[in-house]
C-alpha positions as CSV (number, residue, x, y, z in Angstrom):
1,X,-97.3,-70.1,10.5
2,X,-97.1,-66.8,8.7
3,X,-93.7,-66.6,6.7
4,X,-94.1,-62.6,6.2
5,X,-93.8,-62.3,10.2
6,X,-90.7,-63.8,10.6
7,X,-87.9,-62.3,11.6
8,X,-85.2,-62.1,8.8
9,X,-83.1,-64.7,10.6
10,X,-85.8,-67.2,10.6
11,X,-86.7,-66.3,7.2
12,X,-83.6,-67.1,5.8
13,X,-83.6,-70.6,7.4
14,X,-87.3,-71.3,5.9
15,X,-85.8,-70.3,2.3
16,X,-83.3,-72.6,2.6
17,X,-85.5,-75.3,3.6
18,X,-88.1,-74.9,1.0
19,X,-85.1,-74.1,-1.6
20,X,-83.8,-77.4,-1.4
21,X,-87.0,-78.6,-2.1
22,X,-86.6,-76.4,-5.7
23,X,-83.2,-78.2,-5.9
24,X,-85.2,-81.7,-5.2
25,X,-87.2,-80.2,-8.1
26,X,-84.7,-79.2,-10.3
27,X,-82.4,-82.3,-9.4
28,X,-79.1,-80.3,-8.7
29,X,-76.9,-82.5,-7.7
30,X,-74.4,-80.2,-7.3
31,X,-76.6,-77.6,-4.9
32,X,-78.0,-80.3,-2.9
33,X,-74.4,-81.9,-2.7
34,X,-73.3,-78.4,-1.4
35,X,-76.4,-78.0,1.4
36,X,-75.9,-81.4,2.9
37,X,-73.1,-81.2,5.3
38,X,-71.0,-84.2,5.3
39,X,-71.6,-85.4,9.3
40,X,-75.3,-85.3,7.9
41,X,-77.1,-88.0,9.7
42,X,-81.6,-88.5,9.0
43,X,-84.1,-90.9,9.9
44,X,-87.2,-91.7,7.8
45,X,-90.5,-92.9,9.4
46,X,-90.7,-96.9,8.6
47,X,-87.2,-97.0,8.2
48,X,-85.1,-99.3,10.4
49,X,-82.4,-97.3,11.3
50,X,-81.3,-93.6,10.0
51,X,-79.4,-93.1,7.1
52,X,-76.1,-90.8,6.2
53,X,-75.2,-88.2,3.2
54,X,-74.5,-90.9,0.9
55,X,-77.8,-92.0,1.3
56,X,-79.2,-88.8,0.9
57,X,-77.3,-87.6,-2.2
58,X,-78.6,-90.9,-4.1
59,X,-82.5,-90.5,-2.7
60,X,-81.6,-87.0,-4.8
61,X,-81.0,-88.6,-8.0
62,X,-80.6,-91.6,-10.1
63,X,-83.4,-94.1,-10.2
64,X,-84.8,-92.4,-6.8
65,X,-89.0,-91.1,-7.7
66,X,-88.5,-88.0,-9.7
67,X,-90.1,-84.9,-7.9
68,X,-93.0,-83.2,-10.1
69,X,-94.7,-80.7,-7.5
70,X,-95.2,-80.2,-3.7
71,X,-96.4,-77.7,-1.1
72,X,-94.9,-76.8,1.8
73,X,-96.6,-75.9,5.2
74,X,-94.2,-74.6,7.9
75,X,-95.2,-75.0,11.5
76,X,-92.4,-74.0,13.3
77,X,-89.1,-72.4,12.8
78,X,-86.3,-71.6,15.6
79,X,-83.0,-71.0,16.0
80,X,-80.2,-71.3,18.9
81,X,-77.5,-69.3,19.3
82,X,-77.4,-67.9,15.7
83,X,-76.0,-71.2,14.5
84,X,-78.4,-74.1,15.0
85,X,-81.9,-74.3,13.4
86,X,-84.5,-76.2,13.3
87,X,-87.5,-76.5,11.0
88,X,-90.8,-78.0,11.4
89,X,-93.4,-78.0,8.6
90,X,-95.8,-80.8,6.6
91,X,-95.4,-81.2,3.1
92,X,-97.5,-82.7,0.1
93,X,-96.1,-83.8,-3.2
94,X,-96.4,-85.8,-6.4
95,X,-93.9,-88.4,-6.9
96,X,-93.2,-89.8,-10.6
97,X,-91.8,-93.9,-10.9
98,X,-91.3,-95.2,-14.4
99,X,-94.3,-92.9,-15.3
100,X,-96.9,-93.3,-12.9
101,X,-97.3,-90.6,-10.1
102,X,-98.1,-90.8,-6.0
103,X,-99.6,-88.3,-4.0
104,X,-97.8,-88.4,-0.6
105,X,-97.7,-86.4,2.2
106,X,-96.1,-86.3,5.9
107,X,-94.2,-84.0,8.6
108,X,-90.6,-83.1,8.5
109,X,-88.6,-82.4,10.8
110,X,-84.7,-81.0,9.2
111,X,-81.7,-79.2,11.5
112,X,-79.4,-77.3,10.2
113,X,-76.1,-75.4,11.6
114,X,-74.8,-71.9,10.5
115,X,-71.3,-71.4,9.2
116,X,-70.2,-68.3,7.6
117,X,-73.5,-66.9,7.2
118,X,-74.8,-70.2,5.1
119,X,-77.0,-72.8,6.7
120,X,-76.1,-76.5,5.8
121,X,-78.5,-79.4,6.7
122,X,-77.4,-82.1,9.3
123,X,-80.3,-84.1,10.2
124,X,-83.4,-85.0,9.5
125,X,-86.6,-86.9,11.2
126,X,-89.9,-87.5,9.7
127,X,-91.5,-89.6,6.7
128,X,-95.6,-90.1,5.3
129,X,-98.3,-89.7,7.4
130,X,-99.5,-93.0,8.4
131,X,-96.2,-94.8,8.5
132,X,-94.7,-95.9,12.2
């Protein structure tokens, strides 16, 4: 998908996605905290059932594998009604655990509503490639 030939609506949605990424990157806590909406509800591949903000916040931070680097590749982008959107794309990254890295990669799948011009995340699906 080419990013330059997206409308400006759908552009902003893809910068969100791919800036809490940065956030992921940076760990802030307090950005991520904000983009998450509170009825936020995801569901990683392998896991037994989905899991809620909480979850998410702590996945963020803490003892959670440290984010060193990552590409994004978006495959599809839409939006309904100028308030919901979804984002497709497949991602790659380097994970750090008490010093030793992992190269992982997977599809994601994150939907996001519109208030006041901002878009907040309120679900996820997707995980690793290879993982049911």
């Amino acid at each position: 998908m080419d990013i330059d030939g997206l409308d400006d609506e759908r552009r902003a949605l893809w910068e969100r996605a791919s800036g809490l990424w940065e956030m992921l990157l940076k760990r802030d806590g307090d950005s991520i905290r904000a983009a998450i909406h509170p009825a936020y509800s995801g569901w990683v591949t392998g896991q037994p059932q989905p899991h809620g903000r909480d979850a998410a916040l702590a996945a963020a931070a803490g003892e959670a594998p440290r984010l060193r680097e990552y590409h994004l590749d978006p495959v599809g982008i839409s939006i309904a009604d100028g308030t919901a959107g979804i984002v497709h794309y497949r991602y790659a990254a380097t994970l750090e655990t008490e010093g030793r890295t992992e190269r992982v990669s997977g599809r994601w799948t994150e939907v996001y509503l519109r208030r006041g011009g901002i878009w907040t995340m309120i679900g996820v699906s997707g995980g690793p490639d290879g993982q049911r």
